[in-house]
C-alpha positions in Angstrom: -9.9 -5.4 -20.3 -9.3 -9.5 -19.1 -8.9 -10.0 -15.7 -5.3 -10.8 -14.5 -4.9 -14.0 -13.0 -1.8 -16.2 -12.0 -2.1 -18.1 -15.0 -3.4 -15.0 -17.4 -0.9 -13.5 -20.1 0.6 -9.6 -18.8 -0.6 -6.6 -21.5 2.0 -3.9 -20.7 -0.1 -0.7 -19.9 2.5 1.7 -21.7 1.8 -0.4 -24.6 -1.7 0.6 -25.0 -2.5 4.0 -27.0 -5.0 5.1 -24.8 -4.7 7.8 -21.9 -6.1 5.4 -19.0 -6.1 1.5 -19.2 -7.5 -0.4 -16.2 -7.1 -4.1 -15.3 -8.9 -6.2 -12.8 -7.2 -8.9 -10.6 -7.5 -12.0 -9.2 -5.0 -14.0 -7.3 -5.4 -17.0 -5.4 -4.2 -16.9 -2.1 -2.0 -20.3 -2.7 -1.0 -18.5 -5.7 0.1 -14.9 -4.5 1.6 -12.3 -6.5 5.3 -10.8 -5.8 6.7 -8.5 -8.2 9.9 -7.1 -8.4 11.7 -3.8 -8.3 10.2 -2.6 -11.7 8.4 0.5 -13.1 5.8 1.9 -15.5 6.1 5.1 -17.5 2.2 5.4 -16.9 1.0 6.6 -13.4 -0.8 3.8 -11.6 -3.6 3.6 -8.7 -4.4 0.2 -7.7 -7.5 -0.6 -5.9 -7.6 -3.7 -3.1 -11.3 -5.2 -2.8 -10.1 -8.2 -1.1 -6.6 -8.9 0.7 -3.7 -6.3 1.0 -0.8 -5.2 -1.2 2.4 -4.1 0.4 4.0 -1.4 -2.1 7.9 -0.5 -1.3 8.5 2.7 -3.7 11.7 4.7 -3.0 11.8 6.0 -0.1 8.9 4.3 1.6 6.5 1.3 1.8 2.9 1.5 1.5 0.3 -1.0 3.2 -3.2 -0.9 1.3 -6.1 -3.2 2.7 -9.6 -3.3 1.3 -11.6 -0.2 -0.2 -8.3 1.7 -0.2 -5.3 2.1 -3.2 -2.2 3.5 -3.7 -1.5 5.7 -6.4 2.1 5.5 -8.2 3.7 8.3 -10.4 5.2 7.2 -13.9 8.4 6.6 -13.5 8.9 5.8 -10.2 10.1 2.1 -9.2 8.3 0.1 -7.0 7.9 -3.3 -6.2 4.5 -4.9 -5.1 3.6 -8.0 -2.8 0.1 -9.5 -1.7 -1.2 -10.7 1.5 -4.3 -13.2 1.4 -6.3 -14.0 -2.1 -6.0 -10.5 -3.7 -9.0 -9.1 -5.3 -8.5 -5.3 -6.9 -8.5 -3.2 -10.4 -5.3 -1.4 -11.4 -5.3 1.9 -13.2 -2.2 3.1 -15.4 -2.7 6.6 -16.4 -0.4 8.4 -19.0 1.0 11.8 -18.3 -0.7 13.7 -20.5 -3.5 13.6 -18.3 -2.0 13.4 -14.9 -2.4 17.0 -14.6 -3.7 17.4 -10.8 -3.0 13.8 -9.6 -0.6 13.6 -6.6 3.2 13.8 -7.6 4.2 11.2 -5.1 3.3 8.1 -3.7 0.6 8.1 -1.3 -2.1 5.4 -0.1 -5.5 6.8 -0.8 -9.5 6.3 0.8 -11.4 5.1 -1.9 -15.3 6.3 -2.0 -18.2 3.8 -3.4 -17.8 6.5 -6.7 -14.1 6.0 -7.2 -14.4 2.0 -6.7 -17.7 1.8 -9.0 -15.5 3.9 -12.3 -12.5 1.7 -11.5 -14.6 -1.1 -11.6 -16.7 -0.2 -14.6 -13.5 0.8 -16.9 -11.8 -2.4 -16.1 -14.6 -4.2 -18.2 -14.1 -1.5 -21.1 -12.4 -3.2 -24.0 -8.4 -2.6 -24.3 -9.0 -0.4 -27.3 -12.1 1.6 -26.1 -14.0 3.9 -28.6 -12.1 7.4 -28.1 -14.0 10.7 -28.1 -17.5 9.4 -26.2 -19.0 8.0 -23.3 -15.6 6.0 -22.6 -13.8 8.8 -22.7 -16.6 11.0 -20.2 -16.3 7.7 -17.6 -12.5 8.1 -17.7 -12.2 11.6 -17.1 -14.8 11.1 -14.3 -12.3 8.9 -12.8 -9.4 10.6 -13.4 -11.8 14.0 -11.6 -12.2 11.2 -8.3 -8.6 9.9 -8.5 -7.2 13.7 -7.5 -9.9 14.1 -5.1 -9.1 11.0 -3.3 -8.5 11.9 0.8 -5.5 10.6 1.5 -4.2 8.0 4.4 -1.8 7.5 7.0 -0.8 4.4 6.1 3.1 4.7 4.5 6.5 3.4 6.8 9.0 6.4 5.6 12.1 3.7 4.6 15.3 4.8 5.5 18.5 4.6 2.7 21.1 4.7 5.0 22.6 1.1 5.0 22.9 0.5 8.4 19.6 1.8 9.2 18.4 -1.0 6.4 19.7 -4.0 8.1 18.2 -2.4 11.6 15.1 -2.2 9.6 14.7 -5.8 8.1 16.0 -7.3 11.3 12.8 -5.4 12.7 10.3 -6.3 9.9 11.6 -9.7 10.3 10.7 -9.9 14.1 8.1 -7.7 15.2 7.8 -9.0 18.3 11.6 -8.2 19.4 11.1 -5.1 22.0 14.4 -3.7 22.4 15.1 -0.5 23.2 16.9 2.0 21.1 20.4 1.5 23.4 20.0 -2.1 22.3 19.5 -2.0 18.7 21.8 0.9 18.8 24.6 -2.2 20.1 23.2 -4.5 17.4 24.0 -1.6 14.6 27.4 -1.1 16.2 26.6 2.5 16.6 26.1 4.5 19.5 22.6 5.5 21.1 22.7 9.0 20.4 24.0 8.6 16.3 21.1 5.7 15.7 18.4 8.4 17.4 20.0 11.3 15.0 20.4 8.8 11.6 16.2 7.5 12.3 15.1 11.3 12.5 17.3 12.6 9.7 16.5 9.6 7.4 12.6 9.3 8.1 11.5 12.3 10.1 10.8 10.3 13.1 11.5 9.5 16.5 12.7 5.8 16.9 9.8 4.8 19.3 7.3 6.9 16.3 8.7 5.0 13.4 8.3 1.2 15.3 4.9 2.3 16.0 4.1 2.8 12.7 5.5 0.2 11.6 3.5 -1.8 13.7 0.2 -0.1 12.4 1.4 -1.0 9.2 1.9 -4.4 9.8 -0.9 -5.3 11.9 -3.3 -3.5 8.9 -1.5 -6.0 6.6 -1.8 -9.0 8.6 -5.8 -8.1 9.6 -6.2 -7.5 6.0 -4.8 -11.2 5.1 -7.5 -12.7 7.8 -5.6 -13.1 11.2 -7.5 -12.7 14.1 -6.8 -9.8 16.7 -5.5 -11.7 19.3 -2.4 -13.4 16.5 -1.7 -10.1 15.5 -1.1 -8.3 19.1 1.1 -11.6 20.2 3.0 -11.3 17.1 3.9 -7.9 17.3 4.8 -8.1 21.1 2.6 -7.2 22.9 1.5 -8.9 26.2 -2.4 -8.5 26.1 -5.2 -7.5 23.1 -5.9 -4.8 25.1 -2.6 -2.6 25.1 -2.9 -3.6 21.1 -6.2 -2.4 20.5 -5.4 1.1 23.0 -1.8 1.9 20.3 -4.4 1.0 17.0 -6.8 3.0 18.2 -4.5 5.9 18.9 -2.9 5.8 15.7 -5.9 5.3 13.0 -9.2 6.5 15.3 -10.9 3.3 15.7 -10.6 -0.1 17.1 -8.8 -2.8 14.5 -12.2 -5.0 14.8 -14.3 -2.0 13.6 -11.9 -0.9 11.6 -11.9 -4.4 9.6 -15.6 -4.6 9.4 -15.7 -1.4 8.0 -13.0 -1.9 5.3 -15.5 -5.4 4.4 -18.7 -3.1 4.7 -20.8 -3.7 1.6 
């Protein structure tokens, strides 16, 4: 299968009569890629090598930096945005052999196995021989797709309307610090009814739900090549320090090692 590009023509997956059809793509940072609200009737995993995709699917948005993926189900519409020149493989996978692979959306660890059979069937021909070693590689990889550990990496997105605005006024400026009393006055609601309308909507606290969403950011941003010390500032805080402390609380290790590691190899 060609690599996608920028400048490359689009095969539509669900067009191809085969159970599994993988792409590989390449996107220039100038360039980026931003696709809309849209959907496949195949199931999808896509693997990020280099960059990060952001992946809003109903009900939540996804972050996935480097040696991680994010698996779709048919059916479901999502729409997909890069960070940084984007290097990954994309995997549609038709029901009929879906059996096993998670039934929601969920960002996934990807192990040197899982990468190297993405990688592998992305150079198979669109039309691959049926019934032979093609068809052993891709069952492999479908075997490695369901055991996939899953991440912590998903913002629960809430479809209340008023929570929305709250929500992009927040994504558009990390930084802002208010309290719950003050976004609460912003929404026009009281304290009590925005606390009650976060938890029922994304089964968080308020003060949960910003931190997360500040993991989720600062994974995306990292993942697009700014430094440590941009990120804390930009999300607020007033030293690297008390940034490093909440990132390390949250995914286990520092954001430098965790970086690295992602880049490993």
């Amino acid at each position: 299968m060609p690599i996608l590009s920028a400048t490359s023509g689009w095969i539509d997956p669900d067009e191809v009569p085969r159970p599994v059809v993988t792409f590989g793509a390449a996107m220039a940072e100038v360039s980026g890629i931003e696709l809309d609200r849209h959907r496949h009737m195949k199931g999808q995993i896509l693997l990020v090598q280099r960059g990060a995709l952001s992946c809003e699917v109903e009900g939540g948005l996804w972050i996935v930096p480097p040696r991680s993926a994010v698996w779709i189900p048919g059916g479901a519409f999502h729409a997909i945005s890069a960070t940084g020149a984007l290097e990954g493989v994309a995997a549609f996978v038709d029901a009929a052999v879906s059996r096993g692979l998670p039934e929601v959306c969920c960002a996934v660890s990807v192990t040197p196995l899982l990468r190297e059979l993405l990688v592998r069937s992305a150079h198979l021909p669109a039309l691959y021989e049926e019934g032979g070693a093609n068809s052993r590689l891709m069952a492999v990889l479908l075997d490695e797709i369901a055991a996939a550990q899953v991440e912590d990496l998903h913002l629960p997105m809430p479809a209340d309307a008023r929570l929305r605005r709250i929500v992009d006024l927040m994504m558009a400026s990390p930084a802002d610090r208010g309290t719950l009393d003050v976004w609460a006055k912003r929404a026009g609601l009281s304290e009590r009814t925005l606390a009650r309308l976060i938890s029922r909507e994304t089964g968080m606290s308020f003060g949960r739900w910003r931190q997360q969403l500040g993991i989720i950011l600062a994974v995306k941003w990292l993942a697009g090549g700014a430094s440590i010390q941009q990120v804390a500032a930009d999300l607020g805080y007033e030293s690297v320090p008390s940034f490093v402390t909440m990132f390390r609380k949250a995914l286990g290790t520092s954001p430098g090692r965790y970086m690295s590691e992602r880049y490993a190899g």
